[in-house]
Wavefront OBJ file of the C-alpha trace (Angstrom):
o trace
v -57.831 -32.113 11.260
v -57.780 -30.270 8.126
v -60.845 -29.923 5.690
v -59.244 -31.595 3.115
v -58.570 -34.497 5.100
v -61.708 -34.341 6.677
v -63.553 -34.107 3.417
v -61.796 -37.173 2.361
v -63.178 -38.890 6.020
v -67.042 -37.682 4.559
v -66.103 -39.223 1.316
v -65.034 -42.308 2.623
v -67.523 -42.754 5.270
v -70.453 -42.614 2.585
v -68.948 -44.809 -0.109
v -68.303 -47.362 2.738
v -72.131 -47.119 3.702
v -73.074 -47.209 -0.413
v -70.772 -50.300 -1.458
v -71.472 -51.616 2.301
v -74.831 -50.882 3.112
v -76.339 -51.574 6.548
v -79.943 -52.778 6.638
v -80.203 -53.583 3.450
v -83.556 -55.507 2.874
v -87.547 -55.823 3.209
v -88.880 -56.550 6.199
v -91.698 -58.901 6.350
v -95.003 -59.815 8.793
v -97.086 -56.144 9.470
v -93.965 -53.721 8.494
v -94.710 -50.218 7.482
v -94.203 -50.122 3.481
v -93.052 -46.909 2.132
v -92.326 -46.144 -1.320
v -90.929 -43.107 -2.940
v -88.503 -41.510 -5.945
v -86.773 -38.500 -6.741
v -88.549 -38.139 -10.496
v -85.055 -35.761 -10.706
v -82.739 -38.386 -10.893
v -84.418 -41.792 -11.036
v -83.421 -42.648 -7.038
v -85.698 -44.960 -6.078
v -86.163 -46.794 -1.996
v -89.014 -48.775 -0.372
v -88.289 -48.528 3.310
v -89.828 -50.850 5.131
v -90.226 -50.276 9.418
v -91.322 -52.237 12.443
v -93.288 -49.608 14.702
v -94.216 -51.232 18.320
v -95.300 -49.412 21.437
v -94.046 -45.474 19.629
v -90.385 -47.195 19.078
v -89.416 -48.059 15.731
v -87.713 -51.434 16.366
v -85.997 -52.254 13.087
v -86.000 -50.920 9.539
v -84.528 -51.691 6.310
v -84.397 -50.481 2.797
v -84.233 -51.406 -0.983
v -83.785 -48.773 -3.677
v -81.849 -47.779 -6.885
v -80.031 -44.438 -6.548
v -76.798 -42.464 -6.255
v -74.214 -42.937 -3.899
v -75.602 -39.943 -1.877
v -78.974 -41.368 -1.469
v -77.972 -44.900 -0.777
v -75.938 -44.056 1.905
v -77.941 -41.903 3.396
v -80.756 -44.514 3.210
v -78.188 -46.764 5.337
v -77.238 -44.271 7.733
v -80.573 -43.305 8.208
v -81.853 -46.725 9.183
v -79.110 -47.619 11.523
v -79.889 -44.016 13.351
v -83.716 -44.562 13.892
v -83.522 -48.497 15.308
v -84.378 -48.151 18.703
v -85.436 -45.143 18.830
v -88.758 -43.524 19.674
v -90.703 -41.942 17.316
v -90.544 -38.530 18.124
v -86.899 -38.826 18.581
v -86.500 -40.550 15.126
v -88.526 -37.186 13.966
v -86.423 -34.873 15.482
v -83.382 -36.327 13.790
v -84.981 -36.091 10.820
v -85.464 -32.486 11.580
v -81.926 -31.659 12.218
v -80.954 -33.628 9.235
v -83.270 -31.694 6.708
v -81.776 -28.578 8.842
v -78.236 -29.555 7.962
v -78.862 -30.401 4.672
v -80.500 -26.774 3.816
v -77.457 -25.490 5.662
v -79.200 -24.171 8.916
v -77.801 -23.552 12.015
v -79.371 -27.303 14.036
v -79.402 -28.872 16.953
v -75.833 -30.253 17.029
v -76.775 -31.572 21.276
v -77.342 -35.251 19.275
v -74.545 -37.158 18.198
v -75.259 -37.830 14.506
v -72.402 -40.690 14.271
v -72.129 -41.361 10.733
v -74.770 -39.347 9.072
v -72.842 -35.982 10.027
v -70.292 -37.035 6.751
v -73.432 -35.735 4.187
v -73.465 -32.198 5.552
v -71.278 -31.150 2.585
v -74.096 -32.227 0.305
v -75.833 -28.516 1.734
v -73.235 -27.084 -0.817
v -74.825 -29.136 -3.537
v -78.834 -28.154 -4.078
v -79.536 -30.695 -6.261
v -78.081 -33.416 -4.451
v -79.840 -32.324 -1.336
v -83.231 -34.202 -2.490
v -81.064 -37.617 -3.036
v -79.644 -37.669 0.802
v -83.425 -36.492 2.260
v -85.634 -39.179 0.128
v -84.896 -42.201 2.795
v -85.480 -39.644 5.802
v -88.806 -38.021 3.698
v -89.877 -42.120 3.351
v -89.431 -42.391 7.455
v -91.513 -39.231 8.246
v -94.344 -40.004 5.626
v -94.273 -43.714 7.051
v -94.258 -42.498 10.668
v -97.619 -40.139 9.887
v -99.025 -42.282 7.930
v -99.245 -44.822 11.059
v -100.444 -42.200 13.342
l 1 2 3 4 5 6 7 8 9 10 11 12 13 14 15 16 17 18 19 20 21 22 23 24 25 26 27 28 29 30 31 32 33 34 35 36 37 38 39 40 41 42 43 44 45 46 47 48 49 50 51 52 53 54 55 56 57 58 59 60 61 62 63 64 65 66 67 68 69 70 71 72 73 74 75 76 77 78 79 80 81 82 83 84 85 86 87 88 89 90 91 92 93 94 95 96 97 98 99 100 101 102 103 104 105 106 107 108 109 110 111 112 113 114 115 116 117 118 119 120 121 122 123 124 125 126 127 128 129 130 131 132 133 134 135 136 137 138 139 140 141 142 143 144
C-alpha cells in the first residue's frame, strides 16, 4: 500500500473513532475518576475506569477536544478493557514511544491506535493524542 493511501486509512480510521466514538460515557458505582486538560488547546476528558483484581474491566470517557484527542481517548479505552494493569501500562509506554517517534515495541498489535503515529510529525498535537493515555496512567497510580 502506498503512503498516501495509507495516510488516508490513518485519517479515516480516527475521524471514524471521533464522529463514532467507542466508550463514550461515565461509569458509575466505585469507578476510578480522572480528570485532566491540555491548558494548550482547551482538550478536556474525565476518564472514568473499573479496576478489579489488577484488570481494568471497563472504561469510558467524556471530554471536549480535537479530533486527535477524542479519538485517541476512544481507541485508548477499547485497548485497555480487559487487560491487566501492567499490560495496559506498557501500552501506554509504547504509545508515548510512538508518539515521540522512538523506535517501540511493535511485538503488540496496536489495532486501531497504530493510525495516530503520524501525529509524531506534529509536536504540538502530540499532547492532544497522549492526554486520555496520561489520564489512564495517573488513574492507575493513583489506585496503587
Amino acid at each position: 500500500m502506498s503512503f498516501n493511501n495509507l495516510d488516508t486509512l490513518y485519517r479515516q480510521v480516527i475521524m471514524d473513532h471521533y464522529k463514532n466514538p467507542r466508550n463514550k460515557g461515565v461509569l458509575e458505582d466505585g469507578s476510578l475518576t480522572i480528570n485532566m486538560n491540555n491548558p494548550t488547546c482547551g482538550d478536556r476528558i474525565q476518564l472514568t475506569m473499573k479496576v478489579e483484581d489488577g484488570t481494568v474491566t471497563d472504561a469510558k470517557f467524556e471530554g471536549e477536544g480535537c479530533s486527535i484527542s477524542m479519538s485517541s481517548a476512544s481507541m485508548m479505552t477499547q485497548a485497555i478493557k480487559g487487560r491487566n494493569i501492567e499490560d495496559a501500562l506498557k501500552l501506554s509506554k509504547i504509545f508515548s514511544d510512538m508518539m515521540q517517534g522512538k523506535d517501540y515495541d511493535d511485538s503488540i498489535d496496536l489495532g486501531d491506535i497504530e493510525a495516530l503515529q503520524g501525529v509524531a510529525k506534529f509536536p504540538a498535537r502530540i499532547k492532544c493524542a497522549t492526554l486520555a493515555w496520561k489520564a489512564m496512567e495517573k488513574g492507575i497510580n493513583e489506585q496503587e
